[in-house]
C-alpha positions as CSV (number, residue, x, y, z in Angstrom):
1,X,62.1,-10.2,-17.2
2,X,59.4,-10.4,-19.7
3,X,60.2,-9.3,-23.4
4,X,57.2,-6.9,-24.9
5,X,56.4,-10.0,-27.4
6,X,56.0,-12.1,-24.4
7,X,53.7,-9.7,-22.5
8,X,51.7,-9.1,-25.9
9,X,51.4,-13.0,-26.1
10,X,50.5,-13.0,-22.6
11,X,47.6,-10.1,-23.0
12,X,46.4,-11.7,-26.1
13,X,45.9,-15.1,-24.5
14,X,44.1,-13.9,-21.4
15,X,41.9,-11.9,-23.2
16,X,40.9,-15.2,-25.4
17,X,40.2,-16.3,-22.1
18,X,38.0,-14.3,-21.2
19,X,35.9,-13.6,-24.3
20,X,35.6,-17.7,-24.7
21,X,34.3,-17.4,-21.4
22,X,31.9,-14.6,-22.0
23,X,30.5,-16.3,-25.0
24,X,29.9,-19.3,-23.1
25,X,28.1,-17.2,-20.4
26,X,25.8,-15.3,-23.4
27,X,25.1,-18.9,-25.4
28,X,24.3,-21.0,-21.9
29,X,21.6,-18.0,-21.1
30,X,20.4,-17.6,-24.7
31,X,19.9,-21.7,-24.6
32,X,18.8,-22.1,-21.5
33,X,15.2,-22.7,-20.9
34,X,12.4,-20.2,-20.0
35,X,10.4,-19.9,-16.8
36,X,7.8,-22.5,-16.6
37,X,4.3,-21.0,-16.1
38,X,3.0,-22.4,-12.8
39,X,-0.6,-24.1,-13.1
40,X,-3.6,-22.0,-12.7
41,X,-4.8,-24.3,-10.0
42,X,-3.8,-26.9,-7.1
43,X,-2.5,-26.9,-3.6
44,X,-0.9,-23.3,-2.4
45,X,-1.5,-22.2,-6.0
46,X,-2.0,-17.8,-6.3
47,X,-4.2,-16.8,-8.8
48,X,-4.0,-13.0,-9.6
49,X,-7.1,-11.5,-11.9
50,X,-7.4,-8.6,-14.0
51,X,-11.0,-8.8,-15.9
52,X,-14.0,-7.0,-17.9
53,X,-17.5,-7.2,-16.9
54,X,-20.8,-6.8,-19.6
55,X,-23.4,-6.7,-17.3
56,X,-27.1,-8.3,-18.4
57,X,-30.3,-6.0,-16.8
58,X,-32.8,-8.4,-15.6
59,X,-36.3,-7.6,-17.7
60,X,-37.9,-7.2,-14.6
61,X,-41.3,-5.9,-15.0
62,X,-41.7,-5.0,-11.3
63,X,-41.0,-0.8,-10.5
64,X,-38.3,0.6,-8.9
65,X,-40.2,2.2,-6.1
66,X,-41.8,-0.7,-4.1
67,X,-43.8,1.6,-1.8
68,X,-44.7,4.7,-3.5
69,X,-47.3,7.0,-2.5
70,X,-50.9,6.9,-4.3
71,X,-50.8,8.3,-8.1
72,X,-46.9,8.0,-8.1
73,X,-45.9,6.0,-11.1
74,X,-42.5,4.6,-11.4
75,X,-40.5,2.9,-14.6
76,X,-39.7,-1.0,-14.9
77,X,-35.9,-1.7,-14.6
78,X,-35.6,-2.7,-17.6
79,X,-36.5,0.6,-18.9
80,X,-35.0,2.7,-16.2
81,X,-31.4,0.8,-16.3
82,X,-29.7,0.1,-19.6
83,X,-27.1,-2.9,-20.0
84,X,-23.8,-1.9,-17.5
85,X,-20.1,-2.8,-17.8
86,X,-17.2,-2.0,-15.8
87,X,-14.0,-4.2,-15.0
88,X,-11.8,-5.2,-11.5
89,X,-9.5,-6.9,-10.1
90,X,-8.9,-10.1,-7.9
91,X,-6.8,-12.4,-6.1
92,X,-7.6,-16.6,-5.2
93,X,-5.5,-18.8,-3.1
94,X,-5.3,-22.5,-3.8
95,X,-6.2,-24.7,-0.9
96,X,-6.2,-27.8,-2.7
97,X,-7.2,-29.4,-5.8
98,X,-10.8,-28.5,-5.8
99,X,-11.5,-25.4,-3.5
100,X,-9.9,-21.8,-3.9
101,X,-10.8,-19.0,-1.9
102,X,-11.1,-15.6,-3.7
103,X,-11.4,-11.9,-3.0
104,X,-12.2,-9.6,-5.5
105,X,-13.1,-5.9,-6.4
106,X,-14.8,-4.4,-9.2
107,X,-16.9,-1.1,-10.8
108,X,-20.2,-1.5,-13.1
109,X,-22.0,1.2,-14.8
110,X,-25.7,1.2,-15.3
111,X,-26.7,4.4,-17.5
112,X,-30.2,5.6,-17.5
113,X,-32.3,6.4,-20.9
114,X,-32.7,9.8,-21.3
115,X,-36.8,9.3,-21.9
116,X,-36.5,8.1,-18.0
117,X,-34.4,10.7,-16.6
118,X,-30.8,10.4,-17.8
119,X,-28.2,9.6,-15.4
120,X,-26.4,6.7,-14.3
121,X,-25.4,4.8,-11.2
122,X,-21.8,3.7,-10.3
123,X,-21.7,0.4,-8.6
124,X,-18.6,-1.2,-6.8
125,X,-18.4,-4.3,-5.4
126,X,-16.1,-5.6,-2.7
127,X,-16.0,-9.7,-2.1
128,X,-15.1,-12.5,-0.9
129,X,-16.0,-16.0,-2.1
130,X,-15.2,-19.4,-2.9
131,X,-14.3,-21.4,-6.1
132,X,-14.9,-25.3,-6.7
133,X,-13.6,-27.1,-9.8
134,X,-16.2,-29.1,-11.2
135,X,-14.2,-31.2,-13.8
136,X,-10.9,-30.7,-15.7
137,X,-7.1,-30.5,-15.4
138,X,-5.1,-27.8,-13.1
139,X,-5.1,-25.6,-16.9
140,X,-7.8,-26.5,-18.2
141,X,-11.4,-27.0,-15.7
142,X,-14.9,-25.6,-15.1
143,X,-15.8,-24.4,-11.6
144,X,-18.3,-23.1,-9.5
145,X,-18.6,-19.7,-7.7
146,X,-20.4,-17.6,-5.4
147,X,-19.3,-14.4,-3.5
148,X,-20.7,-12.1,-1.2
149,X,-20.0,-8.6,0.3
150,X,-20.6,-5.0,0.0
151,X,-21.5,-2.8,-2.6
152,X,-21.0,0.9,-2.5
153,X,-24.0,2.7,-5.0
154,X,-23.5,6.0,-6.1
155,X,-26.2,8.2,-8.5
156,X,-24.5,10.9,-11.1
157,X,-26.5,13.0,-13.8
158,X,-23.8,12.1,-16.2
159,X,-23.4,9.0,-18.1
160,X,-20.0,8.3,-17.5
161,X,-17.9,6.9,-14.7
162,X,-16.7,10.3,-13.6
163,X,-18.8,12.7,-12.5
164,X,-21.0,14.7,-9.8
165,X,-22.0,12.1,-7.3
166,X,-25.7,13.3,-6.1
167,X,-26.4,10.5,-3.7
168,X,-24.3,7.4,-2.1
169,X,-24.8,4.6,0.4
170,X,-23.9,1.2,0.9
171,X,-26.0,-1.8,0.3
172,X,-25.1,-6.2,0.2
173,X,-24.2,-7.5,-3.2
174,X,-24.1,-11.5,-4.0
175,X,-23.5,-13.5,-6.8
176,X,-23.3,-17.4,-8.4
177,X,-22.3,-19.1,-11.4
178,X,-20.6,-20.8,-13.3
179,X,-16.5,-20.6,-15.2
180,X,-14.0,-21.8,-17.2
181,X,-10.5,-21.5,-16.8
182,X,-8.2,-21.7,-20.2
183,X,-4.8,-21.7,-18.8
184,X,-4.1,-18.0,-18.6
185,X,-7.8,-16.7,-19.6
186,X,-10.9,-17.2,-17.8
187,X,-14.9,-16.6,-18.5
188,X,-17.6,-16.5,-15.6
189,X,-21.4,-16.0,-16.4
190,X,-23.1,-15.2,-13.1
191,X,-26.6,-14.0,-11.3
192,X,-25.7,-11.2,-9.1
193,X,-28.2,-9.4,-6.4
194,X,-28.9,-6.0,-5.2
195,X,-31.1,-5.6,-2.4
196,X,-30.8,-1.4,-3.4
197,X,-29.3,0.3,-6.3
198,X,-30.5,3.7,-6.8
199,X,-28.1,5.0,-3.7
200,X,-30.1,6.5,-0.7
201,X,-33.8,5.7,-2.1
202,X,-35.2,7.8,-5.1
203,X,-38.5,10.3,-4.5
204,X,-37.8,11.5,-1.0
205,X,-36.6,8.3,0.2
206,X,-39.4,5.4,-1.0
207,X,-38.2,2.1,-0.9
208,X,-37.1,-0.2,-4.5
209,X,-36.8,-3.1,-5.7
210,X,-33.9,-5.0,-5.8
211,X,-31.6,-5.3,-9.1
212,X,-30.9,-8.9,-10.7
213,X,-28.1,-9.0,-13.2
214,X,-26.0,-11.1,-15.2
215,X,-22.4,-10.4,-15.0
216,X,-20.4,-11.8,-18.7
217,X,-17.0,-11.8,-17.2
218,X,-13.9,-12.2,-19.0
219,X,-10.2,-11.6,-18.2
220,X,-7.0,-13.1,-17.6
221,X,-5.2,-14.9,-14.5
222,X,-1.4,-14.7,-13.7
């Protein structure tokens, strides 16, 4: 039968055991290395977007109502829409090392000068698309883009992103361009089309021009 020295020895060197092993366990995770980042691009590569848009009006000098009744005047878009913004979100798959297919979906604002009505219009797109690197590494390369889809167009009297809808419909949207991927950052400067933009016609219905843009995109990819 043990003494009480022997069990106290006994206690003591278990219990050196087991904080040797503990600090091994705590210095070979504080040592070991961090997760690699995978590469933003190549075969069965995910890329996940979050990203800002500033959106450039096209100085178009043609009127919003293409088919307006006699004596009916209309404003340019480049008066009636100031410069939009808005932001989205996105998802591309990899399918080798120079295509990527991509889906993405996103809200712009385009506010209207007071002198031409007030207002805005709230525009979100919903697309699909494809990307093609152009030159570079799987971090580091410019590509190529276009998409195409649906765009859903509401009108509000406000100025901000929430508010009274008083009209809404759906119309095509499509865009090209060119980006650059920085590892974990990307840029995009685009041309983007909207057959219709002021949702369900303006002045009891009359037809209008459609709305080129230049979407500045910039964001980040995970």
């Amino acid at each position: 039968m043990k003494s009480k020295t022997e069990k106290k020895r006994a206690l003591r060197h278990l219990t050196g055991k087991a904080g040797i092993l503990l600090f091994s366990l705590l210095l070979a995770i504080t040592l070991a290395p961090g997760p690699v980042r995978a590469a933003s691009s190549g075969p069965g590569i995910w890329d996940f977007m979050v990203y800002g848009n500033y959106d450039l009006v096209s100085p178009n000098s043609g009127s919003v109502i293409s088919n307006e009744s006699a004596g009916v005047s209309s404003p340019a878009w480049n008066k009636f829409f100031s410069n939009g913004y808005g932001g989205g979100v996105g998802v591309a798959y990899w399918l080798n090392d120079v295509w990527a297919v991509r889906a993405l979906a996103q809200t712009n604002l385009f506010t209207t000068p007071a002198t031409e009505g007030g207002g805005s219009t709230q525009s979100s797109a919903f697309t699909g698309g494809l990307e093609a690197k152009l030159l570079g590494d799987p971090e580091f390369f410019l590509y190529a883009v276009i998409d195409a889809g649906g765009a859903f167009e509401a009108n509000m009297p406000g100025q901000g992103f929430f508010g009274k809808t008083t009209a809404s419909s759906w119309t095509t949207y499509a865009d090209a361009g060119l980006g650059l991927n920085l590892s974990w950052v990307f840029l995009e400067v685009k041309a983007a089309y909207l057959p219709q933009t002021l949702a369900g016609g303006v002045s009891g219905g009359y037809g209008q021009n459609p709305l080129w843009y230049l979407p500045l995109t910039a964001g980040f990819v995970f």
